[in-house]
C-alpha positions in Angstrom: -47.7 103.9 117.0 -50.7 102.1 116.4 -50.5 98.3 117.0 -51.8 96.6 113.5 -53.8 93.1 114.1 -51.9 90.7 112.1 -54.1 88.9 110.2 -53.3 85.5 107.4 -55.6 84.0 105.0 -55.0 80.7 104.0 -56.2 78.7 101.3 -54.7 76.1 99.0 -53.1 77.4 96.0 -52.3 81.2 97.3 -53.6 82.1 93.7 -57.7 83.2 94.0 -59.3 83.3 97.7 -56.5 83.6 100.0 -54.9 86.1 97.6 -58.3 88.5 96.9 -58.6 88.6 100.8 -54.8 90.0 100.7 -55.8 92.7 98.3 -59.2 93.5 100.3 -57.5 93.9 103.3 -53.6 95.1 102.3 -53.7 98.7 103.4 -56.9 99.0 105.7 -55.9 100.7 108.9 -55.0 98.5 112.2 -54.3 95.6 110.0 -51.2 93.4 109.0 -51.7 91.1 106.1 -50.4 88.6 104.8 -51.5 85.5 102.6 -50.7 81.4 101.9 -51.7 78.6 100.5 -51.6 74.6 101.7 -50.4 72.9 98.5 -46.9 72.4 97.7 -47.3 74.4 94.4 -48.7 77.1 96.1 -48.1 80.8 95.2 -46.6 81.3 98.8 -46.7 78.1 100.7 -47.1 78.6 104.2 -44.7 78.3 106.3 -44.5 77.9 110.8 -43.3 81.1 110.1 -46.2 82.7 109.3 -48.0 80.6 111.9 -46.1 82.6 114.6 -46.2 85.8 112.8 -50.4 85.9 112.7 -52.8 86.9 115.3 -55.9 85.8 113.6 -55.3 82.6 110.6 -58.5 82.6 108.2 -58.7 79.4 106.4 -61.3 79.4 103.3 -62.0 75.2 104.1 -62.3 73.0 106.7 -59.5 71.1 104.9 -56.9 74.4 105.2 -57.5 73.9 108.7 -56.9 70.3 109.3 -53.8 70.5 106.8 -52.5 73.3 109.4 -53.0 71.3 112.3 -51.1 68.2 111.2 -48.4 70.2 110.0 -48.2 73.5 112.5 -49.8 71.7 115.8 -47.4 73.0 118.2 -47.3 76.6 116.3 -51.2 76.9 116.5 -51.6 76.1 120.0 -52.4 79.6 120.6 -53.9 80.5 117.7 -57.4 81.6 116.6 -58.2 79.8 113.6 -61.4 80.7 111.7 -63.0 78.4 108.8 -64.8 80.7 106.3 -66.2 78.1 104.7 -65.4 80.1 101.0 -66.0 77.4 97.6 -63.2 77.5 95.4 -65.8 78.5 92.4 -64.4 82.3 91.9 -62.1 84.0 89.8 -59.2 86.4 91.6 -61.1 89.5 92.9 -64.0 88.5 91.4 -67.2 91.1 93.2 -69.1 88.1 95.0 -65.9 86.7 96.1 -65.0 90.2 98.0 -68.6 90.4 99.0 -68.4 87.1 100.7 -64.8 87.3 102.0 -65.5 90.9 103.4 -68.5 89.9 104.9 -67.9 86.3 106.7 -64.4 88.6 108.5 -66.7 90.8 109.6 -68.4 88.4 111.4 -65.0 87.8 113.9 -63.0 91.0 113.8 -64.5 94.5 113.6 -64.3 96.2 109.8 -65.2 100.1 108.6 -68.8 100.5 107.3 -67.5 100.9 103.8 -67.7 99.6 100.4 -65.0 96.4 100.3 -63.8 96.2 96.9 -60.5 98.6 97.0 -59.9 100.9 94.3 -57.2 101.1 92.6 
């Protein structure tokens, strides 16, 4: 069997970014995916849990990051932690917001040459 790279996005609400890079991603062969968000009220809040679980944690801001750190320090020791640097000005699977999400994961991990908005 095929080891999948276990990858989590974070952002704050689980609800628009973190969630559309779920849905890109959920699916595509040799990944694992899973999403969370920072806030209390989130749709999934994240948990140490899913710290531990990921091999790669995308965080849309620099503020997802720092939020991990004080609350996951010891759990992201060994982590790679990657700051897309993704505005909260989109709607949930909105075209640009794939487009941008798609392309700022390709710049860390490698992803087919293919169209990034899934069908359904």
């Amino acid at each position: 069997m095929d080891y999948a790279q276990k990858l989590l996005f974070i952002c704050s609400r689980n609800r628009i970014r973190s969630l559309t890079a779920e849905m890109i991603f959920r699916g595509l062969r040799g990944f694992d995916v899973r999403s969370a968000g920072t806030q209390p009220g989130a749709r999934i809040v994240v948990s140490e849990k899913h710290i531990q679980w990921a091999d790669i944690i995308f965080v849309m801001e620099r503020s997802h990051q720092s939020r991990l750190e004080s609350r996951f320090a010891d759990a992201l020791a060994e982590k790679v932690v990657v700051v897309l640097q993704v505005p909260d000005v989109y709607d949930l699977m909105e075209p640009d917001l794939v487009s941008e999400i798609w392309h700022k994961v390709a710049e860390h991990i490698p992803l087919p040459q293919r169209d990034p908005i899934p069908m359904p």
